[in-house]
N, CA, C and O atoms as a CHARMM CRD file, in Angstrom:
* protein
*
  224
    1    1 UNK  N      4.28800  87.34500 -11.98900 PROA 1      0.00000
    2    1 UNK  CA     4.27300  86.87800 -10.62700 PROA 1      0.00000
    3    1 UNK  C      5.43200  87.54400  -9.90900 PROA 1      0.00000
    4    1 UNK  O      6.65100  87.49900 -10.07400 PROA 1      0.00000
    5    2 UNK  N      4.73400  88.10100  -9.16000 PROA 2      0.00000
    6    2 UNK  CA     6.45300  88.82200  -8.06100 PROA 2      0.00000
    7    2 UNK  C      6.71700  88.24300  -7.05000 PROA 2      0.00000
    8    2 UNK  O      7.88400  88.05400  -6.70600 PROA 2      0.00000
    9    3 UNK  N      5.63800  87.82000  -6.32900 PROA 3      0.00000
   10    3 UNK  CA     5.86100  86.73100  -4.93800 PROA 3      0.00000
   11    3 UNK  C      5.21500  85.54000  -4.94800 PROA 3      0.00000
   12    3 UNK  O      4.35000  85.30500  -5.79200 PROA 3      0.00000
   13    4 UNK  N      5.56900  84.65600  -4.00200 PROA 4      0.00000
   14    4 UNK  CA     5.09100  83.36500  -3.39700 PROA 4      0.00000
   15    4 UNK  C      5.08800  83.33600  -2.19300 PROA 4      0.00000
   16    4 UNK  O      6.21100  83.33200  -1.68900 PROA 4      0.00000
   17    5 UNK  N      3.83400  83.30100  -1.18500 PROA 5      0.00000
   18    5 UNK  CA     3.63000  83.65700   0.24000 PROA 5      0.00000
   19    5 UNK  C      3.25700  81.03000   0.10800 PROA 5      0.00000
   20    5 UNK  O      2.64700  80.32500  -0.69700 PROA 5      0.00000
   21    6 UNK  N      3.85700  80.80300   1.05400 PROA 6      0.00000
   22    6 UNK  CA     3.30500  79.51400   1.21800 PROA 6      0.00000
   23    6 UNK  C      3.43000  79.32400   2.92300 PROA 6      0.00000
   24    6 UNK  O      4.34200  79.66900   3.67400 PROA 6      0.00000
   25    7 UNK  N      2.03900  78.58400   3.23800 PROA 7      0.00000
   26    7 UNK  CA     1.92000  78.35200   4.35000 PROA 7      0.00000
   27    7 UNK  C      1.63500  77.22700   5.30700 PROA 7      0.00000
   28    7 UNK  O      0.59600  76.63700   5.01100 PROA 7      0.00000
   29    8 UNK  N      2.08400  76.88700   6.07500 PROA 8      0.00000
   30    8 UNK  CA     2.01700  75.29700   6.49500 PROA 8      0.00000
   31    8 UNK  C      1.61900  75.78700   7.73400 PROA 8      0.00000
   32    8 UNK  O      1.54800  76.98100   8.02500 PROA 8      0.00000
   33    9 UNK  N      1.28400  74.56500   8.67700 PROA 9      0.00000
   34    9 UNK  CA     1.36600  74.24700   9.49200 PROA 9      0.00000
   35    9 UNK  C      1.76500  74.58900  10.96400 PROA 9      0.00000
   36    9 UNK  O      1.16500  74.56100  12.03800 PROA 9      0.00000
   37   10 UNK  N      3.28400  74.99100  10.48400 PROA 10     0.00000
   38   10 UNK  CA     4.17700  75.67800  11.23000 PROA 10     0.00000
   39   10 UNK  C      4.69900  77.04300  11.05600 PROA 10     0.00000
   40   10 UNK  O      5.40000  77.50900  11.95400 PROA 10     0.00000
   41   11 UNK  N      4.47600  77.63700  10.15600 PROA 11     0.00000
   42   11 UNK  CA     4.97000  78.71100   9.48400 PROA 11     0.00000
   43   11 UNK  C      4.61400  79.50300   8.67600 PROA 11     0.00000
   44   11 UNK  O      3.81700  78.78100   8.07700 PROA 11     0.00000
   45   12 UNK  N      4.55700  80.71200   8.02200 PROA 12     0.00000
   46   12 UNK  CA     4.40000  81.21700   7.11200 PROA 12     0.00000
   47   12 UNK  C      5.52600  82.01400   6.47900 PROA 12     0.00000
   48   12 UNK  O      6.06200  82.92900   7.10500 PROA 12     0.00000
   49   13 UNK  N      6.07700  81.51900   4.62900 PROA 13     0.00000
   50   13 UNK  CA     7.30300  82.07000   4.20400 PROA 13     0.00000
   51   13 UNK  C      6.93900  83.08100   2.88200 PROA 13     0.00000
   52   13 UNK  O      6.23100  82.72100   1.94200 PROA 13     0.00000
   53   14 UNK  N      7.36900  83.99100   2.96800 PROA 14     0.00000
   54   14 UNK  CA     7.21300  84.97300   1.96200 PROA 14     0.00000
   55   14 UNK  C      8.53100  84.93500   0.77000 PROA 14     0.00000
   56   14 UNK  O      9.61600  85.02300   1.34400 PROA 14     0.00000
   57   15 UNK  N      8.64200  84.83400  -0.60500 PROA 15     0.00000
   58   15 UNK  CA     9.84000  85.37600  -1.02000 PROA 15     0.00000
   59   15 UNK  C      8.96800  86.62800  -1.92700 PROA 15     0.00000
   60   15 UNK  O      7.78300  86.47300  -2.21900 PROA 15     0.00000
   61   16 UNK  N      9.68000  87.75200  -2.27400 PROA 16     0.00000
   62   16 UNK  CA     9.47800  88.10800  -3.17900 PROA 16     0.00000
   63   16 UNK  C      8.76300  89.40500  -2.39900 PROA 16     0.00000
   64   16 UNK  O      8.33000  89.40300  -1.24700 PROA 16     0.00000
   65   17 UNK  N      8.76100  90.51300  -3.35400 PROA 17     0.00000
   66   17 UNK  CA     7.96600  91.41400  -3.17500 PROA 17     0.00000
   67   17 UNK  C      5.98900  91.27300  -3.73700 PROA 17     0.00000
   68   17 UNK  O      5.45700  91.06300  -4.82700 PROA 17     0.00000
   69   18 UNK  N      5.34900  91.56400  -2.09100 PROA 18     0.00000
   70   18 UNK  CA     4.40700  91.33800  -2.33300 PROA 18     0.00000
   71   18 UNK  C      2.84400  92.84500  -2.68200 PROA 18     0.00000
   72   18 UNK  O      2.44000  93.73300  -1.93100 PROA 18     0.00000
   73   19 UNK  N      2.49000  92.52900  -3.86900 PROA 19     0.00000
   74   19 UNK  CA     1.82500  93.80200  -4.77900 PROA 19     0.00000
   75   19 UNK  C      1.43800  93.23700  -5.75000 PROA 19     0.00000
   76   19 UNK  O      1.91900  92.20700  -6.22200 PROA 19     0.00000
   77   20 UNK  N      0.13300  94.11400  -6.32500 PROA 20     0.00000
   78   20 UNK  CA    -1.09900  93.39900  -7.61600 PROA 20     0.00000
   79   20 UNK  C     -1.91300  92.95000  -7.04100 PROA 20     0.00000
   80   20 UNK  O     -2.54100  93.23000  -6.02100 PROA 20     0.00000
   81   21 UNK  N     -1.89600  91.81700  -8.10200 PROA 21     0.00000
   82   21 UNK  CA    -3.29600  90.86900  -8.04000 PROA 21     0.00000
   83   21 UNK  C     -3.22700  90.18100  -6.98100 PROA 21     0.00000
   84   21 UNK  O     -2.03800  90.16600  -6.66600 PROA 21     0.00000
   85   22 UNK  N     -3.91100  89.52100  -6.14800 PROA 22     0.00000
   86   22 UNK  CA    -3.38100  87.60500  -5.47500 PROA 22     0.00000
   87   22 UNK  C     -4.21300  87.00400  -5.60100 PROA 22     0.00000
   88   22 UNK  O     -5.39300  87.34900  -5.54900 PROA 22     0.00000
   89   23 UNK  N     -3.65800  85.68600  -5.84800 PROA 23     0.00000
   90   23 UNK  CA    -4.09400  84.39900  -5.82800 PROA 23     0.00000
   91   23 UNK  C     -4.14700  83.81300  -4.95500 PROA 23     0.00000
   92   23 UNK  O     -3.28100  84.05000  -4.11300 PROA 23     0.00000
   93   24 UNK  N     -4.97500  82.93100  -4.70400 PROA 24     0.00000
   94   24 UNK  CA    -4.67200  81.84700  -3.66900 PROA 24     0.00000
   95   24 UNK  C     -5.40000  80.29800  -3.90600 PROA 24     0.00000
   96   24 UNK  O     -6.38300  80.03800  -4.59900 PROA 24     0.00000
   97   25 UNK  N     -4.79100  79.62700  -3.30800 PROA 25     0.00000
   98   25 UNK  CA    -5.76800  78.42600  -3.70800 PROA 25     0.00000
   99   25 UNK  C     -6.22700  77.69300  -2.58700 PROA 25     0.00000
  100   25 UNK  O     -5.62500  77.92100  -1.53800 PROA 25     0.00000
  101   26 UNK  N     -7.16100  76.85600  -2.55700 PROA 26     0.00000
  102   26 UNK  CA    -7.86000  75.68700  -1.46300 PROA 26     0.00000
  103   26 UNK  C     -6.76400  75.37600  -0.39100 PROA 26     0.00000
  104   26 UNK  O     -5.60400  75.35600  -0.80400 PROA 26     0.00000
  105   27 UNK  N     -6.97000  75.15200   0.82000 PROA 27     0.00000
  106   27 UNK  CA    -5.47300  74.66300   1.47500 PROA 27     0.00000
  107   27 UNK  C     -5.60900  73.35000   1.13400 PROA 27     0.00000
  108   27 UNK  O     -6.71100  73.08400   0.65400 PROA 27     0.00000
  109   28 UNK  N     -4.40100  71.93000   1.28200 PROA 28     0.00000
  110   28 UNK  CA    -3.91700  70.98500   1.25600 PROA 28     0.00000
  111   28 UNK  C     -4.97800  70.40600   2.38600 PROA 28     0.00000
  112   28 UNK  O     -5.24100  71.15800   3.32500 PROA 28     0.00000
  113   29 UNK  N     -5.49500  69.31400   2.34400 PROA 29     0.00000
  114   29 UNK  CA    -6.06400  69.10000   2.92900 PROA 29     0.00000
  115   29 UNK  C     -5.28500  67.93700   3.92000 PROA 29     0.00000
  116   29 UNK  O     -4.27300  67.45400   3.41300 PROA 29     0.00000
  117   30 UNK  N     -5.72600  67.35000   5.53100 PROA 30     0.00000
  118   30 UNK  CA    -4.68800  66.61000   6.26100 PROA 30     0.00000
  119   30 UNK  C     -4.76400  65.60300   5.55400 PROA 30     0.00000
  120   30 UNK  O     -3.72300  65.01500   5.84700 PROA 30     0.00000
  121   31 UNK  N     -5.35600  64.90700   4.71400 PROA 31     0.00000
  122   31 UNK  CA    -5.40000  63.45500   4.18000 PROA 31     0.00000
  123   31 UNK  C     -4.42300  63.58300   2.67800 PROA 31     0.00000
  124   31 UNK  O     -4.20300  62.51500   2.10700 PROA 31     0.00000
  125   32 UNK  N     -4.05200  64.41600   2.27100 PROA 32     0.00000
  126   32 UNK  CA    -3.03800  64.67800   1.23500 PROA 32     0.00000
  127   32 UNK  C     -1.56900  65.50100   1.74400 PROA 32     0.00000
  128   32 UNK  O     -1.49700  66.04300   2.84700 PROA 32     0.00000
  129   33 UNK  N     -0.38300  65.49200   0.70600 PROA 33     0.00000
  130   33 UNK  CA     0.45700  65.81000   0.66700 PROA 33     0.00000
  131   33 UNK  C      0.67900  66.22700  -0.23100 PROA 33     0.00000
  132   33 UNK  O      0.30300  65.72000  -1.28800 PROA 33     0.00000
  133   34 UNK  N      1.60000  67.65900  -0.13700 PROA 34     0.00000
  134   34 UNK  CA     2.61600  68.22400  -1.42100 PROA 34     0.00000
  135   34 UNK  C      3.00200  67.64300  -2.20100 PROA 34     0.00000
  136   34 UNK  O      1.88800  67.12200  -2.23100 PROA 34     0.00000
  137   35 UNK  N      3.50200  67.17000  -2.91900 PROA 35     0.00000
  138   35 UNK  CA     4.96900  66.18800  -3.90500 PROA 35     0.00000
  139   35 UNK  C      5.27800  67.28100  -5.06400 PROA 35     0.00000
  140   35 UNK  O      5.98200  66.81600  -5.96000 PROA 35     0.00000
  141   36 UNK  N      5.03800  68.13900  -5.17000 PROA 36     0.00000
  142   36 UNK  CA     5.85100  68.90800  -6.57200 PROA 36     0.00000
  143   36 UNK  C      5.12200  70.05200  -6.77000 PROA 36     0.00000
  144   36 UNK  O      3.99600  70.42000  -6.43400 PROA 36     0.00000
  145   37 UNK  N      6.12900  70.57900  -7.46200 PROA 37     0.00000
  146   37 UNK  CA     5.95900  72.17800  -7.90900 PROA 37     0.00000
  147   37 UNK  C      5.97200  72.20800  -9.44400 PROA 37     0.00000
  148   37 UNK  O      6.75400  71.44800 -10.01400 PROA 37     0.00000
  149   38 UNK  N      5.31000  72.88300 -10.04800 PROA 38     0.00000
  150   38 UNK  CA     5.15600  72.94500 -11.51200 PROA 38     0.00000
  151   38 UNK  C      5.75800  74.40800 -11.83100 PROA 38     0.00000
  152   38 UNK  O      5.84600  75.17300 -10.87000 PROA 38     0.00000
  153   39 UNK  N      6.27600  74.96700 -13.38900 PROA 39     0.00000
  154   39 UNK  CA     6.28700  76.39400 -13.57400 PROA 39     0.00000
  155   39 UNK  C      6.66400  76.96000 -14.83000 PROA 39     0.00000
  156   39 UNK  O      7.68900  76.51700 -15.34700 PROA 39     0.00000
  157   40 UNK  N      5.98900  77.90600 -15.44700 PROA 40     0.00000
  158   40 UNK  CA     6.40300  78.37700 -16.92100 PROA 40     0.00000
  159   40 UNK  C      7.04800  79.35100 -16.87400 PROA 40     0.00000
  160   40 UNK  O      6.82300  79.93200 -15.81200 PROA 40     0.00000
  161   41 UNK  N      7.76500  79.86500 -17.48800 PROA 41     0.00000
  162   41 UNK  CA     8.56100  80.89700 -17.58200 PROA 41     0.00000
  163   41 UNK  C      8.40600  81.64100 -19.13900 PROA 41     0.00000
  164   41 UNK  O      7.96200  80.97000 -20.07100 PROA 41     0.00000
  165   42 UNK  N      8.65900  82.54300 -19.26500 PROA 42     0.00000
  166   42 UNK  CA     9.44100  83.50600 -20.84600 PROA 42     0.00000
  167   42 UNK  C     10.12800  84.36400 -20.40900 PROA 42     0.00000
  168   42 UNK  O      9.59700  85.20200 -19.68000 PROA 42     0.00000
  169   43 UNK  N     11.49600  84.44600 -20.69600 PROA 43     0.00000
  170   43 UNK  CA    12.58800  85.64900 -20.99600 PROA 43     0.00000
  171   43 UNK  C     13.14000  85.04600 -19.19700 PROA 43     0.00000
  172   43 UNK  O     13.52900  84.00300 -18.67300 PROA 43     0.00000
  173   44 UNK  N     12.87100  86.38100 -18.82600 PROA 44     0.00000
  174   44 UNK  CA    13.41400  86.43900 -17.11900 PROA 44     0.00000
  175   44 UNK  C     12.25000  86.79400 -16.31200 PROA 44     0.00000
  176   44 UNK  O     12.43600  87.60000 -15.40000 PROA 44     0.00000
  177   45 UNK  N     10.91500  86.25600 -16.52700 PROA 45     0.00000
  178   45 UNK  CA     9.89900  85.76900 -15.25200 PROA 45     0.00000
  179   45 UNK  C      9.29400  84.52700 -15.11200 PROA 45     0.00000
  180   45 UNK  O      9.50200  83.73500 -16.03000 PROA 45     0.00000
  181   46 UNK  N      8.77700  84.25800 -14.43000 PROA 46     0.00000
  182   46 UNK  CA     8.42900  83.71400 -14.03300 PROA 46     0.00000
  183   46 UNK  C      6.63200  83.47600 -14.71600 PROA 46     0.00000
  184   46 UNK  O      6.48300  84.68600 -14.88700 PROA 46     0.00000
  185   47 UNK  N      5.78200  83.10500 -15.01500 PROA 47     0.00000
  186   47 UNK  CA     4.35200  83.45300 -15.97200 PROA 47     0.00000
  187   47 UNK  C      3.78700  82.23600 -14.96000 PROA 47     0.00000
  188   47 UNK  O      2.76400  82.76700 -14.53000 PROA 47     0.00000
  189   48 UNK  N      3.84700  81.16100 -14.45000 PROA 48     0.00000
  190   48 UNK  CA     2.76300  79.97200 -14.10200 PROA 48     0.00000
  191   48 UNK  C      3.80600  79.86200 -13.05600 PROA 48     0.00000
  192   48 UNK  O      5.02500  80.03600 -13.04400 PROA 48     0.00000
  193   49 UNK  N      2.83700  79.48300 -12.10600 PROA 49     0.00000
  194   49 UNK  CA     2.98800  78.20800 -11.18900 PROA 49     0.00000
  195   49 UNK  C      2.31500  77.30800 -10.49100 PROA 49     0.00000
  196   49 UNK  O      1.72000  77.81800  -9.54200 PROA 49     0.00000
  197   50 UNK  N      2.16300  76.01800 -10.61000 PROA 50     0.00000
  198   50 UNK  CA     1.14400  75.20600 -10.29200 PROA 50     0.00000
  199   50 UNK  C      1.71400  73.86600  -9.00700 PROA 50     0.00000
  200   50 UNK  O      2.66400  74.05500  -8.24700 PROA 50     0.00000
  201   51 UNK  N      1.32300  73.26500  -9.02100 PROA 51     0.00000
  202   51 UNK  CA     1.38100  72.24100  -7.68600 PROA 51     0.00000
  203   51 UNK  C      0.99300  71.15800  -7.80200 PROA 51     0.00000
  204   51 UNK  O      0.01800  71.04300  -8.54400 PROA 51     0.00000
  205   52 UNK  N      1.66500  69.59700  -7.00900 PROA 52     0.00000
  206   52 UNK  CA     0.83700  68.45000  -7.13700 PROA 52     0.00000
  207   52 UNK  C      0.50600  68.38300  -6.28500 PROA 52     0.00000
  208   52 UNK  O      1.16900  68.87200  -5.37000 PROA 52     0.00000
  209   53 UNK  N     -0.91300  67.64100  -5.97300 PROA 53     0.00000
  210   53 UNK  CA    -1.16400  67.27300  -4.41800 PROA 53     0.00000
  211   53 UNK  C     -1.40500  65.57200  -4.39900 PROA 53     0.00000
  212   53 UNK  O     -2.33900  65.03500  -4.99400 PROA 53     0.00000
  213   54 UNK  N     -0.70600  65.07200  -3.85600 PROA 54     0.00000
  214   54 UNK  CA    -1.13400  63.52400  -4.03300 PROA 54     0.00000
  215   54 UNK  C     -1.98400  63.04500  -2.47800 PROA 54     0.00000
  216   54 UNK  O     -1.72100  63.31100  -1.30500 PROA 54     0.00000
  217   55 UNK  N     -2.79900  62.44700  -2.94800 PROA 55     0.00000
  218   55 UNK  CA    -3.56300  61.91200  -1.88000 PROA 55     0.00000
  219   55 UNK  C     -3.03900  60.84500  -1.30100 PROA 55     0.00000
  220   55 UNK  O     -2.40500  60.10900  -2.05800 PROA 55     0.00000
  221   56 UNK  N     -3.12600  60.46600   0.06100 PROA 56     0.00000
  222   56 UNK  CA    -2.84400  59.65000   0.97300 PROA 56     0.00000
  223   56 UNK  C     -3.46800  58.38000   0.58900 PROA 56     0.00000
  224   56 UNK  O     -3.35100  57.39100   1.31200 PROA 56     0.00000
């Protein structure tokens, strides 16, 4: 994983250099919220990252 592009509402934030594959997933829908970030790692990257979405 080299970047994380995340986008709300108000904004759109990039870190990271963006190149490869992409992913993306479903947007958040208005009747749910964020609450957490998940993530695996080995050595010095980064390998997973996942998300909670809790419903309203």
């Amino acid at each position: 994983m080299r970047s994380l592009t995340i986008a709300t509402n108000q904004n759109t934030y990039t870190y990271g250099t963006q190149e490869g594959r992409a992913f993306s997933s479903p947007p958040i829908t208005t009747d749910s919220n964020l609450s957490g970030f998940v993530g695996r790692s080995s050595s010095d990257f980064l390998d997973a990252i996942g998300f909670y979405v809790k419903a309203n």
